[in-house]
N, C-alpha and C positions, 0 to 999 in steps of 0.2 A: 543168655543165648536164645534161639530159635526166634528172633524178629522176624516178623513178616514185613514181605519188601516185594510187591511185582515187579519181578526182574524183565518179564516179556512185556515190548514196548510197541501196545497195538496203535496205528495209525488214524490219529485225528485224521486226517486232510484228504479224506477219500473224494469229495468233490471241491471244484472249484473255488467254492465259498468257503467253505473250512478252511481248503487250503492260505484265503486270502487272510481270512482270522488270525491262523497259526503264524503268519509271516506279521502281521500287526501286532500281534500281543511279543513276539519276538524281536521287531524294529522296536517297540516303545522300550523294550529293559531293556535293549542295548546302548537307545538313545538316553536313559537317565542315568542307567551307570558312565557312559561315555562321558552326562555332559558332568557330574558330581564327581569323576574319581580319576579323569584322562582322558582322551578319545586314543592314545597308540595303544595297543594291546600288547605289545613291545613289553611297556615298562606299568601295564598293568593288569596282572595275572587274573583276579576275579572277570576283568574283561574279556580276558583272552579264553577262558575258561565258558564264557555264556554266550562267546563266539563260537566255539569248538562245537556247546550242546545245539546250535542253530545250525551248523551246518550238519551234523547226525542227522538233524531231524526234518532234511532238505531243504532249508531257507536258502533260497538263491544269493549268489551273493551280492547280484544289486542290492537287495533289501537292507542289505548290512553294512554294505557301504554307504548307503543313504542315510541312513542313521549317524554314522560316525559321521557323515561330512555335518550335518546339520547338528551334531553338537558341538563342532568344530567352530560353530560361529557365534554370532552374539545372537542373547536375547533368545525366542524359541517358548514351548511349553513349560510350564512351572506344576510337573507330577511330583506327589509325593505317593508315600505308602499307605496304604490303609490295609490293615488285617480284619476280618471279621470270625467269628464264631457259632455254631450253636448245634443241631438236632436234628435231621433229616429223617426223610421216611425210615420207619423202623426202628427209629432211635438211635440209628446210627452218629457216630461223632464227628463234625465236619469245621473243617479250618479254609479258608480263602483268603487268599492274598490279592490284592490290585493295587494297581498306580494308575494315579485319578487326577486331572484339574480340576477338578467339581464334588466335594466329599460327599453334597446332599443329594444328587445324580447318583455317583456312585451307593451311597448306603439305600437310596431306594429303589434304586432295581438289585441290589441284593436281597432286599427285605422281602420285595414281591416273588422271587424264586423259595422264598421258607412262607413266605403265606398263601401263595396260590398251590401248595405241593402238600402243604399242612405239616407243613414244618416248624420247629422252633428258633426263632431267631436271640441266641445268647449274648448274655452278658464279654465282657471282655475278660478272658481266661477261664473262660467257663467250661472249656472243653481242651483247653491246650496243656494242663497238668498232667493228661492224660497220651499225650505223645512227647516222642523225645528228637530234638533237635538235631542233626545229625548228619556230616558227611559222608555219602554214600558213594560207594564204585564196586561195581561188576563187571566180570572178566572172565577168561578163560585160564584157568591157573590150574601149578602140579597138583597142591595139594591143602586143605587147612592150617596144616601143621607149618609146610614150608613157608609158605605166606604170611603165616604170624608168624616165624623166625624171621623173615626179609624184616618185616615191619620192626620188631623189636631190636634189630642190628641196628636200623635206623633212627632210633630213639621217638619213634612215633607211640604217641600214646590211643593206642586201639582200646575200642569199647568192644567189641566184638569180630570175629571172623566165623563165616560158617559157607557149607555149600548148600547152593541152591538150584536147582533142574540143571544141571551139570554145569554151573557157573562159580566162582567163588566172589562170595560180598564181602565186604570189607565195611564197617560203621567207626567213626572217628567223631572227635567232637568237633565242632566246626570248626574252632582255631585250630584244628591240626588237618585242614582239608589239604594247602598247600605243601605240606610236608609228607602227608599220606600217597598225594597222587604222584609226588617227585618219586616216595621208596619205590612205587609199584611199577613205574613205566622205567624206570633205573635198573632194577628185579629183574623186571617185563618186558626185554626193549622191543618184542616183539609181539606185545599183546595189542590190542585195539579194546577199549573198554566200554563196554556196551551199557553200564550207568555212569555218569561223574556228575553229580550235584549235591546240594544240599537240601534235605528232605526232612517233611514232618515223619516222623516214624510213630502208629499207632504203639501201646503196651499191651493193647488187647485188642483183640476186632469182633466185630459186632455182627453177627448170620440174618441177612436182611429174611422175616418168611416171604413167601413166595408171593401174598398176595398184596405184598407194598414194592418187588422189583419192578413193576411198570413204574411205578411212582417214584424209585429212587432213581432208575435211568431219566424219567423226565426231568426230574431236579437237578441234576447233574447235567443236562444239555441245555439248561436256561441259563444256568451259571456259566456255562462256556460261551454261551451266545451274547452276554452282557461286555461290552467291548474295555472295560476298566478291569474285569477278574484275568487275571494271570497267570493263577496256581490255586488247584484244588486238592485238597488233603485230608482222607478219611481212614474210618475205620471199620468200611462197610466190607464183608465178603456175601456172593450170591448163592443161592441154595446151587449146586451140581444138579 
């Protein structure tokens, strides 16, 4: 129990450039899950699912249809995944996920964000033993208690339920994401969930001092500026 989980979901996209970013790094994982798993969101649920978190998070819906149309056809980009790991100001623990055509593009402007910040750039699983993989949703719900009852009626197998700044989370193991969110919105039919993904989940988190928060915000704004990173994943909190 007590995972930490930023439930409150502050806005990239304050200017127009951001916003443009957030809608890029949003068209490309719709377009590689569209073109590898389906383009109808119909008959495919993780699809459907990374549409839903794009429209949350204001992706127009041109953007999203341009996407699906263009996996829709032949031929197109050839992304794959790439994870990286390692060390951030403070020592902080840091995981990054991108989808690349170009891996040595990609691994070098990752690597330039951990060495112009004086960072450490890790090995692979060097810092990922230390988070736990994991289907997340937040919500407005009765109670802990009730909510694991829903869940367990359901035969979902929960890792955890707790409240958090008056929301209730829910952690699942990833193959129980589609199962998790059917009991909750079944439960819930009137909740609106204000987290549904799949997330690294720190076991510990790391108290950046004061005099490395300049340098861990700038590290973390290079890494989102780099147009292949996707998802950033740490175990950083900032001194109050």
């Amino acid at each position: 129990m007590g995972r930490s989980f930023e439930v409150r979901k502050v806005s990239m996209a304050k200017t127009a450039g951001q916003k443009t970013k957030v809608y890029s790094k949003y068209g490309k994982q719709i377009y590689v899950m569209a073109k590898n798993s389906g383009a109808d969101p119909a008959n495919n649920s993780s699809l459907r699912a990374l549409i839903d978190k794009a429209k949350r998070d204001q992706v127009p819906a041109h953007v999203i249809d341009r996407a699906l149309e263009k996996a829709k056809g032949v031929g197109g980009e050839d992304y794959v995944a790439a994870r990286y790991e390692g060390f951030g100001p403070g020592g902080c623990a840091v995981i990054i996920d991108c989808l690349t055509d170009n891996n040595m593009r990609t691994i070098t402007d990752v690597k330039n964000c951990f060495s112009k910040t004086g960072s450490k750039f890790g090995a692979p699983g060097s810092v990922s033993h230390s988070f736990d993989h994991l289907a997340v949703f937040a919500f407005d719900g009765p109670s802990v208690d009730e909510v694991l009852e829903a869940l367990l009626m359901a035969e979902v197998d929960v890792t955890d339920v707790e409240s958090q700044e008056d929301q209730i989370l829910v952690f699942a193991p990833t193959t129980e994401y589609a199962k998790a969110k059917q009991a909750i919105l079944e439960s819930y039919p009137e909740t609106s969930l204000v987290v549904d993904e799949i997330s690294f989940i720190p076991q510990t988190n790391a108290e950046i001092p004061a005099d490395d928060v300049a340098m861990f915000e700038k590290f973390i704004g290079m890494l989102n500026d780099c147009d292949d990173v996707q998802d950033i994943y740490h175990n950083a909190t900032l001194p109050s």
